[in-house]
N, C-alpha and C positions, 0 to 999 in steps of 0.2 A: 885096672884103672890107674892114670896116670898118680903121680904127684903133681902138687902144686910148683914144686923146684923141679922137677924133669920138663913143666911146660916154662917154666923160666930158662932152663937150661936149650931147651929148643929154639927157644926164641932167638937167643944169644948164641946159637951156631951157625945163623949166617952172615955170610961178609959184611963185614962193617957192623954189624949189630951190637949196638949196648943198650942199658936199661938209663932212663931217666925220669924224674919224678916230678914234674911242671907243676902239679893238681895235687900232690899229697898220691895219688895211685902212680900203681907203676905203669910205664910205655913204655916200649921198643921203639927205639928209631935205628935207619938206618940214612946217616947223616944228620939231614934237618929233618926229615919226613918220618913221621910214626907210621907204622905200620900195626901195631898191636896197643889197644890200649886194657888195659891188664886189673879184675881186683882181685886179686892173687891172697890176700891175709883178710877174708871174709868169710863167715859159714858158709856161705855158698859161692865158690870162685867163680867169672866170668871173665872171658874174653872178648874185644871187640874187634872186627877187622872187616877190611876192603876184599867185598869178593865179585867175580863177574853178577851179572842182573840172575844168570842161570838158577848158581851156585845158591845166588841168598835166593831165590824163589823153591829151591828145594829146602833148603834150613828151615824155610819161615812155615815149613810145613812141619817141624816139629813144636811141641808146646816148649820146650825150653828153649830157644831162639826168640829175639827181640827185635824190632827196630828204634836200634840207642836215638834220645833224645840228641838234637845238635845236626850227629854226622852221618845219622839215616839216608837223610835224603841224599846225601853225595854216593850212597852203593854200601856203605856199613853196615853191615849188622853184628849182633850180640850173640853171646849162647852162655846159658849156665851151665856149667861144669857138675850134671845132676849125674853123669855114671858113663859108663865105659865107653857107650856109642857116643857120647857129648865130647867127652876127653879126646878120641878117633876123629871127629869132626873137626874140634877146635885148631887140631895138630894141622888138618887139611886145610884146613881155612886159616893156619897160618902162614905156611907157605905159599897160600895165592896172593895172600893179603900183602908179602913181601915183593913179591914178584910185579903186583900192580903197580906198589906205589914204589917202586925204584925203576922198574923196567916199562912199564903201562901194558904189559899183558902176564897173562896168567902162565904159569910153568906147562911144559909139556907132559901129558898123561904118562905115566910110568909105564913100561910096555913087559 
């Protein structure tokens, strides 16, 4: 299972990526645009992020996946960081989430 600072660490290795704290929690943006919204320093960390319609209809088929209050209905969703498949997901969903909201489509499948 991840840490909580290796999924902060990931977040911030892509281009442009820093962390900002609008809300008291932490984001990712890259520029103006968040791409990850983060509660990293809770007993249960969650991440939230933009993923295609596909993606969050396979997440929302697990019990730890959410649709976050606010910015569900724009294609967000949530995951609690409950164990190792969640940690593997979050990572996946955060490089879509990157990809959507800089580029407007999702990265190409690793071959």
């Amino acid at each position: 299972m991840a840490s909580v600072e290796a999924i902060r660490s990931y977040c911030l290795s892509f281009p442009g990526a820093y962390e900002d704290h609008p809300w008291g929690e932490a984001v990712f943006k890259a520029g103006k645009k968040i791409f990850v919204f983060a509660a990293l320093n809770t007993a249960l960390p969650t991440v939230t992020v933009k993923l295609t319609p596909e993606l969050r209809d396979l997440w929302l088929q697990s019990d730890n996946a959410f649709i976050p209050a606010y910015v569900g209905r724009y294609g967000w969703c949530g995951i609690r960081l409950t164990g190792a498949a969640a940690w593997n997901r979050a990572e996946e969903g955060i490089a879509v989430s990157y990809h959507l909201v800089t580029q407007g489509r999702p990265p190409r499948p690793r071959v």
